[in-house]
N, C-alpha and C positions, 0 to 999 in steps of 0.2 A: 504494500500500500504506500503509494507517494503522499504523504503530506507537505513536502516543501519541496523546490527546485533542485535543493541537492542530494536528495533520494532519488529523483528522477538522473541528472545526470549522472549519480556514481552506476543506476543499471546502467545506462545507455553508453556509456565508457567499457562497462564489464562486457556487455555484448560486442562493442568492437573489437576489446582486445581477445576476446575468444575466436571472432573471426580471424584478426591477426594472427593468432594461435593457431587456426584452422590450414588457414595458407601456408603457414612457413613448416607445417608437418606436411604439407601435402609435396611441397618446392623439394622440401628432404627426405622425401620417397621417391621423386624423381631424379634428384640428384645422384641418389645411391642405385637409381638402376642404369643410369647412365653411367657412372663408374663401372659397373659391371659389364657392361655391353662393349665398354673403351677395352677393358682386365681381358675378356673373352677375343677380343680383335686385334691385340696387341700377343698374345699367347700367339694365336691362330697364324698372327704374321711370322712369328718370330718359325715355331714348327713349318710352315712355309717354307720359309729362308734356308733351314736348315736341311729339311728334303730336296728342296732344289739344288744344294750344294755337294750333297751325296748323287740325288741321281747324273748332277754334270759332271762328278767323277769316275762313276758309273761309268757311263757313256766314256766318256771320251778315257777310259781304259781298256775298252773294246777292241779285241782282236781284227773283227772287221766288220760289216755294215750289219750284216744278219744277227750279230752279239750285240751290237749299237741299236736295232729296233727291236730285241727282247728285251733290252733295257729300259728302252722307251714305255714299251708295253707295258711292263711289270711295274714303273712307276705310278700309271694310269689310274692301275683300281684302287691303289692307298690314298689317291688324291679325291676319286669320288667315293669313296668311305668318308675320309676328313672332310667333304663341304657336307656331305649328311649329317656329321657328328657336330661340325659347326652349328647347322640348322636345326636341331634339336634344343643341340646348349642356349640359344639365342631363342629360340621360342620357349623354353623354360625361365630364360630370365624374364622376359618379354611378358608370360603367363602371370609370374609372380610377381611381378612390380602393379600389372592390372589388377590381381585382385587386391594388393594389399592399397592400393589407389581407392578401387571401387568401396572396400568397405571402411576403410576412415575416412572416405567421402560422405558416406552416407550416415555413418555416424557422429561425425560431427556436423552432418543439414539435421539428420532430425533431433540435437542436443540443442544446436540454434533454435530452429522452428518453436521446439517447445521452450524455450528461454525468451525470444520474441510474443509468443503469445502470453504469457505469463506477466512479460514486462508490459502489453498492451491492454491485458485485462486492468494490472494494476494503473495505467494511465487513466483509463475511461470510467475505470471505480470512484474515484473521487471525483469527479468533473464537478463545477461550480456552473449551477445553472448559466447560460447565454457564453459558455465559454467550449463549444460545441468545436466552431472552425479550429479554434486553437487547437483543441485534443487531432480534430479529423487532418491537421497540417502535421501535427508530430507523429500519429498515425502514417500519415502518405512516407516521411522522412525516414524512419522503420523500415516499413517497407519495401521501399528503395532499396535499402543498403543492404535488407535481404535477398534482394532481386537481384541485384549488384555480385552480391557472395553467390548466388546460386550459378551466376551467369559465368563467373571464373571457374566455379566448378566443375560446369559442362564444358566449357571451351577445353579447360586439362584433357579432360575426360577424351575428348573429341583428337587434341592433340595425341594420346597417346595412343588413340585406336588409327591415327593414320602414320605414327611412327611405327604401328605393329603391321600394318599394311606393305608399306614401304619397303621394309627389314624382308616378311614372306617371299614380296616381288624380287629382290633382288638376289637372296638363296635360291630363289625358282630361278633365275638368269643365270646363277652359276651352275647350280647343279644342270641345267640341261647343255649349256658349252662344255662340263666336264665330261658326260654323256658324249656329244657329239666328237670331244675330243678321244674319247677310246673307240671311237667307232674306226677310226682311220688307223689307227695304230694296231688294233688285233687283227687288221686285214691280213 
């Protein structure tokens, strides 16, 4: 129950900083799964580097061409094994950054929601007759900032479902070049 303006503001402060709170958990679940996806890309290069570096000595300690294209060959299916086993690792971080997004999203809109309503019943509890626009102005101003918060939260939400789009499309582009690339080489 607000009896004076500084009951009213210290909710209406508590609700911001909870949405602030809101965001900078949600920023650091993103963050940390982007370290992870960097952690996974950075392995992946380096094991890269390091097979490429064995199969070119491989090769090129090859008695003669038909040793140099068994060579070839036999590096082929370790490489579409590894963009499979990339594309797993990367949809499992990708899975779990999503859910652990979706449900401390949703947990803290509906800790909001019901902390907004609460805060809104107690506005319009006390009202002093003819002071109707007032409440229905701080009312609108509320609600905003709820709308506001809802509207970051879907944009995330949206961003991370077209980063997980992205990542799919682009394991689908390598895996089918590694594909095509053993198609030539087991000839």
């Amino acid at each position: 129950m607000f009896t004076n303006p500084e009951q009213f503001a210290s909710a209406t402060k508590a609700l911001f900083e909870f949405q602030l709170m809101t965001f900078n958990a949600l920023t650091s679940k993103a963050v940390q799964g982007v370290e992870q996806v960097v952690a996974l890309n950075v392995a992946t290069a380096k094991s890269g580097v390091e097979d490429s570096m064995a199969a070119g000595k491989e090769i090129s300690q090859a008695k003669d061409p038909k040793a140099a294209l068994e060579a070839v060959g036999a590096q082929v299916q370790p490489g579409v094994a590894g963009v499979t086993a990339y594309h797993q690792q990367l949809g499992e971080i990708i899975k779990d950054i999503h859910n652990e997004f979706t449900s401390a999203a949703e947990a803290h809109v509906a800790e909001a929601k019901s902390n907004l309503s609460a805060l809104i019943y107690d506005v319009t509890k006390n009202v002093r007759p003819g002071s109707e626009n007032a409440v229905a102005i701080i009312k609108t101003a509320i609600d905003n900032a709820f709308l506001g918060y809802e509207q970051v939260t879907k944009a995330t939400k949206q961003a991370v479902q077209a980063v997980e789009e992205q990542i799919a499309k682009a394991a689908e582009q390598v895996a089918t070049t590694q594909e095509q690339a053993a198609k030539p080489a087991g000839k």
